[in-house]
C-alpha positions as a Markdown table, in Angstrom:
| # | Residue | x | y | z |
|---|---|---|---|---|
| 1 | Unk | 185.2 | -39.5 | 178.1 |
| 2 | Unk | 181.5 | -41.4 | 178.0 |
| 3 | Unk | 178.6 | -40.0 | 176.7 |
| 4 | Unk | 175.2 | -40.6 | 178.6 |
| 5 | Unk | 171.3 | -39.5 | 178.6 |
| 6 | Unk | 169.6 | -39.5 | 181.2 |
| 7 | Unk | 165.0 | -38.6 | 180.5 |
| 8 | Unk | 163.8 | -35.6 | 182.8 |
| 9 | Unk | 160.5 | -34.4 | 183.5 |
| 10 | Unk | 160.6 | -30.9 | 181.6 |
| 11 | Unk | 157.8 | -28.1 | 181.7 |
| 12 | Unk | 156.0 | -27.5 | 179.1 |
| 13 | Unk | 154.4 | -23.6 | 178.5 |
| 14 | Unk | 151.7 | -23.6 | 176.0 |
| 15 | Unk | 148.6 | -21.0 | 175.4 |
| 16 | Unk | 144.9 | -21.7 | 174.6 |
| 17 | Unk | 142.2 | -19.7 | 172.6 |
| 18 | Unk | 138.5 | -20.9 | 173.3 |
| 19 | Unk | 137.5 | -23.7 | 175.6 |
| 20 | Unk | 137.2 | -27.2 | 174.9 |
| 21 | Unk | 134.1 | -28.9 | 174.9 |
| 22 | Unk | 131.1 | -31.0 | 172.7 |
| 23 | Unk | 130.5 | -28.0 | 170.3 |
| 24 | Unk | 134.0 | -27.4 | 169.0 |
| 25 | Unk | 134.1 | -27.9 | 165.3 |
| 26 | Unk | 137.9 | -27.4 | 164.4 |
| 27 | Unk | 140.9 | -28.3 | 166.9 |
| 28 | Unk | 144.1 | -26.4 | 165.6 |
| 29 | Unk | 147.8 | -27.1 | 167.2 |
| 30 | Unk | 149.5 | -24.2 | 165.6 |
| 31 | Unk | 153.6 | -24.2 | 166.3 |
| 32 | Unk | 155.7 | -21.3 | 166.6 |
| 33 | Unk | 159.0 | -20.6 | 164.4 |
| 34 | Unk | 162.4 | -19.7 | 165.6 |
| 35 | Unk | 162.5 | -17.2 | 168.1 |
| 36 | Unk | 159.4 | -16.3 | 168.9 |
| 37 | Unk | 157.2 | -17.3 | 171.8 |
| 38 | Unk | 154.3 | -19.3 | 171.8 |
| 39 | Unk | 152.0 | -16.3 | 173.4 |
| 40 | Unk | 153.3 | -14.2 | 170.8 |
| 41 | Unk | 152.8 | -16.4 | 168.1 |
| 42 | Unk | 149.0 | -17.3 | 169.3 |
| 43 | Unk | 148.0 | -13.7 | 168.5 |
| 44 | Unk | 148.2 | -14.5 | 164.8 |
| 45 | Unk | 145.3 | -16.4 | 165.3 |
| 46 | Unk | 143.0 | -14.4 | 166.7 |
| 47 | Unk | 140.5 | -14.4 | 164.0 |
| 48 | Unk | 140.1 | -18.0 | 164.5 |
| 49 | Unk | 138.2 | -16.8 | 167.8 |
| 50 | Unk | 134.4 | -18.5 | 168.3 |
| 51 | Unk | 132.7 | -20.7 | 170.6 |
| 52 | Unk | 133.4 | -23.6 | 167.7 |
| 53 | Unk | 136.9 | -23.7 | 168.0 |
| 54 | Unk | 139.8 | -24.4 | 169.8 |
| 55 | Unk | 143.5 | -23.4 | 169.2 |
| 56 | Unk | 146.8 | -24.8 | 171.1 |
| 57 | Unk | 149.8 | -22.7 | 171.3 |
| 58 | Unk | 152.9 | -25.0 | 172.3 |
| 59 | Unk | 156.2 | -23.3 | 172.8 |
| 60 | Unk | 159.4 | -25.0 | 172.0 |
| 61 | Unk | 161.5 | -26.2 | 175.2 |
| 62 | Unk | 164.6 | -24.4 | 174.5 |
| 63 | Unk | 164.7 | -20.4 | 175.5 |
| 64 | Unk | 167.8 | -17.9 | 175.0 |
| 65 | Unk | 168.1 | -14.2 | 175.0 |
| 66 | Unk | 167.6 | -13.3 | 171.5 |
| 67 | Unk | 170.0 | -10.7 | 171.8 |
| 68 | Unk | 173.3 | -10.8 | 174.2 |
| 69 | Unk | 172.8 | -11.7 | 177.4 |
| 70 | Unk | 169.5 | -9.7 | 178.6 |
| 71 | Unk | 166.0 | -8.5 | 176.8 |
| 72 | Unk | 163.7 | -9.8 | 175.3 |
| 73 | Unk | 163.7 | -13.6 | 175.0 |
| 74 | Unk | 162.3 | -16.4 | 172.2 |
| 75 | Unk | 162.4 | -20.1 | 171.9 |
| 76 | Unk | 163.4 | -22.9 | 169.6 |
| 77 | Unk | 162.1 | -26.2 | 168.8 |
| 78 | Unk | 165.5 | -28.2 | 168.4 |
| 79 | Unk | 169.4 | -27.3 | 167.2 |
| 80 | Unk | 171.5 | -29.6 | 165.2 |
| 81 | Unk | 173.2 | -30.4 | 168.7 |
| 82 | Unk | 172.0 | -33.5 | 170.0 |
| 83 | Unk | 169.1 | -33.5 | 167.6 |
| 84 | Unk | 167.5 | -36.7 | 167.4 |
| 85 | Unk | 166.8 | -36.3 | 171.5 |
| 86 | Unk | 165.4 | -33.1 | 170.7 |
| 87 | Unk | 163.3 | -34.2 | 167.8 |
| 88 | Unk | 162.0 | -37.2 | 170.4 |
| 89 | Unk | 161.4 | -34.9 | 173.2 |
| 90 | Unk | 159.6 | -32.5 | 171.3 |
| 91 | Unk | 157.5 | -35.2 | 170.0 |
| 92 | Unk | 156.8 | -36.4 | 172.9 |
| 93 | Unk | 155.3 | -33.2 | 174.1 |
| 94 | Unk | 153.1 | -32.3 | 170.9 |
| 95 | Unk | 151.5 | -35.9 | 171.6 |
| 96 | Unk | 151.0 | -35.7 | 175.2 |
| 97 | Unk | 149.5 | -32.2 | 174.4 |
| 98 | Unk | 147.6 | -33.7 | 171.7 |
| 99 | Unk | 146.3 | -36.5 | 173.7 |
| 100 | Unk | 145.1 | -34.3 | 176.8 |
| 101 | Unk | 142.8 | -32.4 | 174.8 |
| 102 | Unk | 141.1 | -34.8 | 171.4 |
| 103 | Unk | 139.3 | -36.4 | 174.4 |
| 104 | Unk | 137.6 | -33.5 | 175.2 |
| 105 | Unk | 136.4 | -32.7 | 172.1 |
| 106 | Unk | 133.5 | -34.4 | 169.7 |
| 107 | Unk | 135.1 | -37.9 | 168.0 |
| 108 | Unk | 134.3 | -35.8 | 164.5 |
| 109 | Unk | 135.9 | -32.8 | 165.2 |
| 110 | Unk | 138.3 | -31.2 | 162.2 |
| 111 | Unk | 141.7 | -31.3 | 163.3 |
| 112 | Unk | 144.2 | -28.8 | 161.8 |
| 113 | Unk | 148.2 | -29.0 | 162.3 |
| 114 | Unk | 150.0 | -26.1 | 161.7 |
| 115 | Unk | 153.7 | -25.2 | 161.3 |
| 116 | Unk | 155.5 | -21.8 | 160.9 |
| 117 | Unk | 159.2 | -21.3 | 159.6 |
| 118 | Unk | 161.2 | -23.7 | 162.2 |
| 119 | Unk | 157.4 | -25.1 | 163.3 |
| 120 | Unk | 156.9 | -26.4 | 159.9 |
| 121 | Unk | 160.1 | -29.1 | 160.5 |
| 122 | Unk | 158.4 | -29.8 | 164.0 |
| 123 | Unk | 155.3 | -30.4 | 162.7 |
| 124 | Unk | 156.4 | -32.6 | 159.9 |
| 125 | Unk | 158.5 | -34.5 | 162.5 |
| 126 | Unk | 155.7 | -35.6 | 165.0 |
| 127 | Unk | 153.7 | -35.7 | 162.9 |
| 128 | Unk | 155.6 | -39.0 | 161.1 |
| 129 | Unk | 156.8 | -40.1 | 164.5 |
| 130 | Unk | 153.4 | -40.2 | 166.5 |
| 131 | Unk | 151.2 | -40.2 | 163.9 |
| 132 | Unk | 148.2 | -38.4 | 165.1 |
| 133 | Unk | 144.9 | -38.5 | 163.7 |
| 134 | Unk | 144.3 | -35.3 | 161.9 |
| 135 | Unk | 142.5 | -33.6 | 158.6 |
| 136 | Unk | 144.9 | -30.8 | 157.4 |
| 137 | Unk | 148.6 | -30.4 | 158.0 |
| 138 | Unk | 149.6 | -26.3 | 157.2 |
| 139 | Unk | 153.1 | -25.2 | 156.5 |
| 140 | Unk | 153.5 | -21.8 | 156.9 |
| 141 | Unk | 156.9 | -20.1 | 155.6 |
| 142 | Unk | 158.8 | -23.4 | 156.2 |
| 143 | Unk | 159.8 | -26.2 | 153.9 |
| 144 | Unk | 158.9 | -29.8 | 155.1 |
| 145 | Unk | 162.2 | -32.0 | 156.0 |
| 146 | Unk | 163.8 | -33.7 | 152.8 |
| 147 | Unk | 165.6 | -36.5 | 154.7 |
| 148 | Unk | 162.2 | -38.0 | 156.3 |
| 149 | Unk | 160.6 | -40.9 | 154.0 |
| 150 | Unk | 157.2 | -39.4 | 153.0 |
| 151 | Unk | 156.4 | -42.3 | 150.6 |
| 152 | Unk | 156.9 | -45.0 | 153.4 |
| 153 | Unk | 153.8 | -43.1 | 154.8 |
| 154 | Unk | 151.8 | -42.6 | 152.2 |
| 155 | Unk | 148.6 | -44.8 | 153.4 |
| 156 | Unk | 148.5 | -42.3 | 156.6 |
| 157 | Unk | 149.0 | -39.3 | 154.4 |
| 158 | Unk | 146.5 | -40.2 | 151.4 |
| 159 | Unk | 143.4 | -38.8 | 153.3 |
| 160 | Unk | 144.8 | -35.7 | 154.6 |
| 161 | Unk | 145.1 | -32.5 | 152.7 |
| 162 | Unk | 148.7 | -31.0 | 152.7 |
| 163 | Unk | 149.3 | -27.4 | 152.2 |
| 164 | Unk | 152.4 | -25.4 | 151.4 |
| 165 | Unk | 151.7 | -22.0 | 152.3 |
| 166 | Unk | 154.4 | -19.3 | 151.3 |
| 167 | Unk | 155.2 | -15.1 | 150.7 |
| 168 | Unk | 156.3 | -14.1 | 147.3 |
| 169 | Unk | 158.7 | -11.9 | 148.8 |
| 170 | Unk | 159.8 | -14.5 | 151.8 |
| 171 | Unk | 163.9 | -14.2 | 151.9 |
| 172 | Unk | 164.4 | -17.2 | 153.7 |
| 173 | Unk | 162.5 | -19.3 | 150.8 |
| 174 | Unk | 165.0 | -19.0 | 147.8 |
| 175 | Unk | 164.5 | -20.7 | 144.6 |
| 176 | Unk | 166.7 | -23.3 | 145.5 |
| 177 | Unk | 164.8 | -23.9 | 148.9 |
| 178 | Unk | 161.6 | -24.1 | 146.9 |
| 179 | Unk | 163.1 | -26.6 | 144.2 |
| 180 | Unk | 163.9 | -28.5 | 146.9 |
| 181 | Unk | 160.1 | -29.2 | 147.7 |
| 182 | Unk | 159.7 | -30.5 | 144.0 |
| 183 | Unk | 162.5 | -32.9 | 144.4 |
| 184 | Unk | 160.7 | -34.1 | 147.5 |
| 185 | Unk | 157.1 | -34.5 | 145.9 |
| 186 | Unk | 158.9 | -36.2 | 143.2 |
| 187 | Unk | 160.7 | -38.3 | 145.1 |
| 188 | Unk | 158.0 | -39.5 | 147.7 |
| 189 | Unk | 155.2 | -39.3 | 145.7 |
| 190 | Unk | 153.2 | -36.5 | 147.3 |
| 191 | Unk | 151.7 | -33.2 | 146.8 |
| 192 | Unk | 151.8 | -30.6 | 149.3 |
| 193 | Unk | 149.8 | -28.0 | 147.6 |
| 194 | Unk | 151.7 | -25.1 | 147.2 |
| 195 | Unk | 149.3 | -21.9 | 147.9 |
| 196 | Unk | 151.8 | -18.7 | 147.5 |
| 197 | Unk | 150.4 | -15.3 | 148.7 |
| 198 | Unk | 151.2 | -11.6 | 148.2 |
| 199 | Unk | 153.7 | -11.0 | 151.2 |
| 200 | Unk | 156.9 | -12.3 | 153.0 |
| 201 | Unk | 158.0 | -14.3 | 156.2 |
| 202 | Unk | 154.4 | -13.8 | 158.2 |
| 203 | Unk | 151.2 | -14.9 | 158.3 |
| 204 | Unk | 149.0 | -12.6 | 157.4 |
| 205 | Unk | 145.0 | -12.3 | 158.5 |
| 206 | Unk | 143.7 | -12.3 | 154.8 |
| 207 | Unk | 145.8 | -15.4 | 153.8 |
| 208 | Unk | 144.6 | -17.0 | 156.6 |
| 209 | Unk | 141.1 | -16.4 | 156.0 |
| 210 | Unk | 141.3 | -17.5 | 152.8 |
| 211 | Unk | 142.2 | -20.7 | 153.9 |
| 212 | Unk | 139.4 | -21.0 | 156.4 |
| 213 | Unk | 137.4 | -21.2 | 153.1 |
| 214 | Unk | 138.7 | -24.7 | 152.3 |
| 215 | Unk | 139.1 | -26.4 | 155.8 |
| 216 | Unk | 135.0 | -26.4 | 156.1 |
């Protein structure tokens, strides 16, 4: 038996709020966590709603019946099967996606990445692979990857400001998991600003505008 790959042409879903154009001020890419859809997943940001900004919704390229065989159905970014072709394709997508849009907007627009639970990985990924130009990168209820090499990036990270955003009462983020981000920002040099809030595996509208405060 021979293993092969053959590239396809895929179709991508993603959802928009606002409307590009010369007077957006902040660009978010916001990515969705394990099965949820990217629709869904946009309505957390509603608040983010103005004539200044604009806010991309992709949805991971993998979809399954969350439960069985039949109802209601989510989507993933990658699964250890196969996973450096998934991590490619995927960031392949967020750039394309990326690149349709920063043309359409002002050269000094604020651009914000943003990764929830499983998005936070994704993010993190593309982000190192592609390296697009951005201001803030937000991880939201997700730990960034320990095995990518944070340090060897360190002159495209140093102007950007990283933050860690996490529930008190999150079950998925135990104290080992959260050591874990130490041993990272030891490791590598870097600080992702941890910012925990009152609450557990969601992002809630008060946390969120909070952090509006600081990405002015």
């Amino acid at each position: 038996m021979q293993h092969h790959t053959l590239p396809v042409t895929r179709t991508a879903h993603y959802y928009t709020l606002g409307t590009p154009g010369p007077d957006i001020r902040q660009f978010w890419i916001v990515c969705h966590g394990y099965a949820q859809l990217a629709s869904e997943f946009l309505e957390n940001f509603r608040l983010l709603e103005n004539e200044k900004t604009f806010v991309v919704a992709p949805e991971g390229l993998n979809h399954f019946y969350r439960k069985g065989f039949d109802g209601p159905i989510g989507a993933n970014w990658m699964t250890r099967h196969e996973r450096l072709s998934e991590i490619s394709d995927y960031a392949g997508y967020l750039q394309d996606l990326y690149n349709h849009y920063v043309p359409q907007l002002p050269a000094d627009v604020r651009i914000i990445l943003l990764g929830f639970s499983q998005g936070t990985a994704t993010v993190c990924r593309w982000m190192l692979e592609k390296k697009p130009q951005f201001h803030d990168l937000l991880l939201w209820a997700g730990l960034p990857p320990e095995d990518l090499d944070y340090a060897a990036h360190k002159d495209y990270l140093a102007s950007k400001k990283l933050y860690l955003l996490y529930g008190t009462h999150d079950p998925f983020l135990t104290p080992d998991r959260m050591n874990m981000v130490q041993e990272i920002e030891d490791k590598n040099g870097i600080d992702f600003g941890e910012r925990p809030f009152e609450g557990g595996h969601e992002i809630l509208p008060d946390t969120l505008r909070e952090l509006l405060l600081n990405l002015n």
